[in-house]
C-alpha positions in Angstrom: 101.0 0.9 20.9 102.4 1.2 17.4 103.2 4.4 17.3 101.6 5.1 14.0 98.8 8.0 13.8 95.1 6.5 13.0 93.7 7.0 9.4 90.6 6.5 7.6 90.8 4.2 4.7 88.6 4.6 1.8 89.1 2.3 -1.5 87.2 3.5 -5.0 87.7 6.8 -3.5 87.4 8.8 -7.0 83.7 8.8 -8.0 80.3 8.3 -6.7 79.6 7.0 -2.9 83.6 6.8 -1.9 83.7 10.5 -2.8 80.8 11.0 -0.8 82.2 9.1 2.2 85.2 10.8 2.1 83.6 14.0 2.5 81.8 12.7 5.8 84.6 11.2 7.1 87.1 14.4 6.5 83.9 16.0 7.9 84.1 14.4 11.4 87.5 15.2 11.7 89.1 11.6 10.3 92.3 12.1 8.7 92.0 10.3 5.4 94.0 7.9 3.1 92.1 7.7 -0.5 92.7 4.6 -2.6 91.9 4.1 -6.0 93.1 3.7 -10.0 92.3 7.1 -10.9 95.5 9.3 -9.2 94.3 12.9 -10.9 90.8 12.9 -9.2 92.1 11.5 -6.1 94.6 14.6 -5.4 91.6 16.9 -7.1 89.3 15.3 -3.7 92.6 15.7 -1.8 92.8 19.0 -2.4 89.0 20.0 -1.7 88.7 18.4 1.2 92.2 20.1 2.8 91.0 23.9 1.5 87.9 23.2 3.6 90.0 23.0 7.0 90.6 19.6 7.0 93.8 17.4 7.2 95.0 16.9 3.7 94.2 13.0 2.9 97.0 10.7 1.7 96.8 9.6 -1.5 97.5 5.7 -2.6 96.8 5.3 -6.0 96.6 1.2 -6.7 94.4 -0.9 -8.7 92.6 -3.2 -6.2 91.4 -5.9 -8.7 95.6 -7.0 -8.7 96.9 -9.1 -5.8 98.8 -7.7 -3.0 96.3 -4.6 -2.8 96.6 -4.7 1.2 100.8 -4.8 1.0 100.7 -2.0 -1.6 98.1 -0.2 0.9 100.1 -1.0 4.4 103.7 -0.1 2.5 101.9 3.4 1.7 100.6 4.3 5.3 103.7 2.7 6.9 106.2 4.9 5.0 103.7 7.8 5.8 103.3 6.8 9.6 100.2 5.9 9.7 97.8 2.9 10.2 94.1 2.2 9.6 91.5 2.8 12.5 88.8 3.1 9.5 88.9 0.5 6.6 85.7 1.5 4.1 85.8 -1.1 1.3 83.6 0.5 -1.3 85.5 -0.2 -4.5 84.0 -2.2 -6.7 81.8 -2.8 -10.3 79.1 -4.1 -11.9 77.7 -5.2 -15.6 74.7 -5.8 -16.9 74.1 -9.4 -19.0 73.6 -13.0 -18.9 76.8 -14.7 -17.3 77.2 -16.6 -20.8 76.8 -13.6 -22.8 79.6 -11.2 -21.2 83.6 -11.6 -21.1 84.4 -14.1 -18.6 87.9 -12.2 -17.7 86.0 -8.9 -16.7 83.2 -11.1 -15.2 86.4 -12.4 -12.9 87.9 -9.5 -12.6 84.8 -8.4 -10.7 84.8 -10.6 -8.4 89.0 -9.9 -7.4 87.6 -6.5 -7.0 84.1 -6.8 -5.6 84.9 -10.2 -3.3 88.9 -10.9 -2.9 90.3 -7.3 -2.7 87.4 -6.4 0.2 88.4 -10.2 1.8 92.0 -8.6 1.8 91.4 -5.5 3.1 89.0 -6.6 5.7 91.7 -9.2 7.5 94.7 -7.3 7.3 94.3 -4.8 9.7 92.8 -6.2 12.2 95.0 -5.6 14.8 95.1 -2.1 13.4 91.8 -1.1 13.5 91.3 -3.1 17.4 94.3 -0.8 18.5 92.2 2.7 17.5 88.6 0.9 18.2 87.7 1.6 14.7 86.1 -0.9 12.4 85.3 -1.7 9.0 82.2 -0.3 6.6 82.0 -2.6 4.0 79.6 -1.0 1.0 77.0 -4.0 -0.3 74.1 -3.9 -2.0 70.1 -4.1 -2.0 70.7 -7.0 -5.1 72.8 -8.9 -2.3 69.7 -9.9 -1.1 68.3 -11.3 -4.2 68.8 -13.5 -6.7 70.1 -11.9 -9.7 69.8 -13.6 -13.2 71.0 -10.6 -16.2 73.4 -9.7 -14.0 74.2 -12.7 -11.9 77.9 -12.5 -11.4 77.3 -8.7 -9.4 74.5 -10.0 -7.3 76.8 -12.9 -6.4 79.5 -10.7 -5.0 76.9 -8.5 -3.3 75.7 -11.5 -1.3 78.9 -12.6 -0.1 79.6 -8.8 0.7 76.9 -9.1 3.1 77.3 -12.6 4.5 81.2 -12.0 5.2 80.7 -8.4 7.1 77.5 -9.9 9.6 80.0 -12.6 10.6 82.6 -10.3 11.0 79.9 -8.1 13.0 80.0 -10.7 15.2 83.6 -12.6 15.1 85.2 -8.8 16.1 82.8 -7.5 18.5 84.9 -8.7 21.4 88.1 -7.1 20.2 85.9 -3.9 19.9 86.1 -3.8 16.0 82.9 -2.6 14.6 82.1 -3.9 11.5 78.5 -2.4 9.3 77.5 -3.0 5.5 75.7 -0.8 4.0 73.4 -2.1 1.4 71.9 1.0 -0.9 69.5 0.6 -4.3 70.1 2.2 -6.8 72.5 5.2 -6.9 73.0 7.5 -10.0 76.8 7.7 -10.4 79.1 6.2 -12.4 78.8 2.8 -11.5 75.5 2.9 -14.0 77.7 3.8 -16.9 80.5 1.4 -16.3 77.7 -1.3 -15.4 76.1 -0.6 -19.0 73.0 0.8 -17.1 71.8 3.5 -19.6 69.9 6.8 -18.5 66.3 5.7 -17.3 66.9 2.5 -16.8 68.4 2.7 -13.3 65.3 1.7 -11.5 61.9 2.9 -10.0 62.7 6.8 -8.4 61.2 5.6 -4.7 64.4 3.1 -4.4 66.9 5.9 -5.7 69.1 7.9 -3.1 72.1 10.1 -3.6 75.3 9.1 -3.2 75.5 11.3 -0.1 72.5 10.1 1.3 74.1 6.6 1.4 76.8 8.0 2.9 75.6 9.5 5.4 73.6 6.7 6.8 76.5 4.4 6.3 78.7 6.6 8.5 76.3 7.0 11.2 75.4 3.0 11.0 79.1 2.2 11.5 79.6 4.8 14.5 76.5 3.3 16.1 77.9 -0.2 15.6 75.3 -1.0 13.1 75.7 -4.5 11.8 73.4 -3.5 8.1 72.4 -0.2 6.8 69.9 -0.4 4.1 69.6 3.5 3.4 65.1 4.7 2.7 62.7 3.9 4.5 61.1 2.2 1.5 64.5 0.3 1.0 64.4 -1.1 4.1 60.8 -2.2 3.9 61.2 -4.0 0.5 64.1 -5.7 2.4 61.7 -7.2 4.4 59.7 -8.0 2.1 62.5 -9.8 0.4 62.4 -12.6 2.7 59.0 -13.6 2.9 58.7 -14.0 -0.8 58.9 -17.6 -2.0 62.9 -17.6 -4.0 61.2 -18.8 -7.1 58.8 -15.8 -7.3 61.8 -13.6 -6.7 64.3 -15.2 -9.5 61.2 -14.7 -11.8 60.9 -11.1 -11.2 64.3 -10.3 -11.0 64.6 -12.5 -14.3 62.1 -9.7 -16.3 63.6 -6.9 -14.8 66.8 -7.6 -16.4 65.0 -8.7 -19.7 63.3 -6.0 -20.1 66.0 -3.6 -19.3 68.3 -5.7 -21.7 65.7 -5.1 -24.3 65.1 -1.7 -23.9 68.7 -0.8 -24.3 69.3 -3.1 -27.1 71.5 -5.8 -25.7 
């Protein structure tokens, strides 16, 4: 025994689904520690979620796309006694546009965020989260299971977000680590914005669900031991359907999508 009290670790924990699966967590009595850039909306959560009865969450304010994001996060909750039982990676961008056609630094800086900040986070408390039989919820993404030309890069990470956390399912299932990605559609938040997805443009209503709808699915998918949570019943059929379409009918459609959207917003 370490000695160190259990904690719920959620990265991008100041907008959009983290908020939301704060909220759940501190709900089902989890003690939190809330990671992000953003340090004024992170005490603002902080503080909402301890006048409702709750534990007041830590606070780590870090910018994951930097190296060393799991020493900066395991300095924080050692010097506050604490250690992960929960690690929920859902930090992490998008951007709409060919590969060719968008900064190739941001397009990198994505993938330290999306692909080599989760990698960190998802190895380095192993021992942590076997200790408290907790596990890891890893937040992917419906285009994980696509191809994804006009915004190629994002779909990219998404499908190694998904591949990584099945074989973790199944690599830390004997140390009694569960480990569930949750792979949502489209959710209005801010990610649309910082993506360059306009208002309207998000996608077809039947695929859309609220940020708190995708958490509360994700939540209940990890406690279960889920190994993938596709949140909608419609969601999880188009899933499906995903993998009995030939690839090159999928790249095409995926290809117009993007086209179109690209066009319709003027870029």
């Amino acid at each position: 025994m370490s000695g160190l009290r259990p904690v719920t670790v959620i990265t991008g924990a100041s907008a959009g689904i983290g908020v939301a699966l704060a909220r759940v967590f501190a709900r089902n009595g989890y003690e939190l520690a809330l990671v992000a850039r953003r340090k004024d909306r992170l005490f603002a959560l902080a503080d909402e979620i301890a006048a409702s009865g709750a534990k007041r969450p830590l606070v780590i304010a870090a910018d994951l796309a930097k190296p060393g994001c799991a020493r900066t996060i395991a300095d924080a909750l050692t010097a506050a006694g604490a250690e992960p039982q929960y690690i929920v990676n859902n930090a992490g961008f998008g951007l709409v546009g060919t590969a060719a056609s968008r900064d190739r630094n941001e397009q990198l800086e994505m993938i330290d965020l999306n692909i080599r900040a989760l990698t960190d986070l998802s190895l380095a408390f192993i021992d942590s989260l076997a200790r408290h039989r907790g596990g890891l919820l890893n937040v992917g993404s419906m285009a994980g299971f696509l191809p994804g030309p006009g915004m190629a890069v994002y779909y990219a990470t998404k499908a190694y977000v998904i591949s990584l956390s099945e074989a973790l399912h199944s690599e830390l299932a004997p140390r009694g680590v569960r480990v569930t990605v949750v792979c949502p559609g489209p959710v209005p938040s801010e990610f649309a914005a910082r993506a360059g997805i306009k208002n309207g443009s998000l996608a077809p209503g039947i695929l859309t669900k609220s940020a708190e709808q995708v958490a509360e699915e994700g939540y209940r998918g990890l406690m279960r031991g889920q190994r993938l949570v596709v949140p909608g019943a419609f969601n999880r059929l188009v899933t499906v359907l995903i993998r009995l379409v030939p690839h090159s009918i999928l790249l095409s459609a995926v290809d117009r999508r993007q086209s179109r959207r690209r066009s319709a917003q003027g870029t």
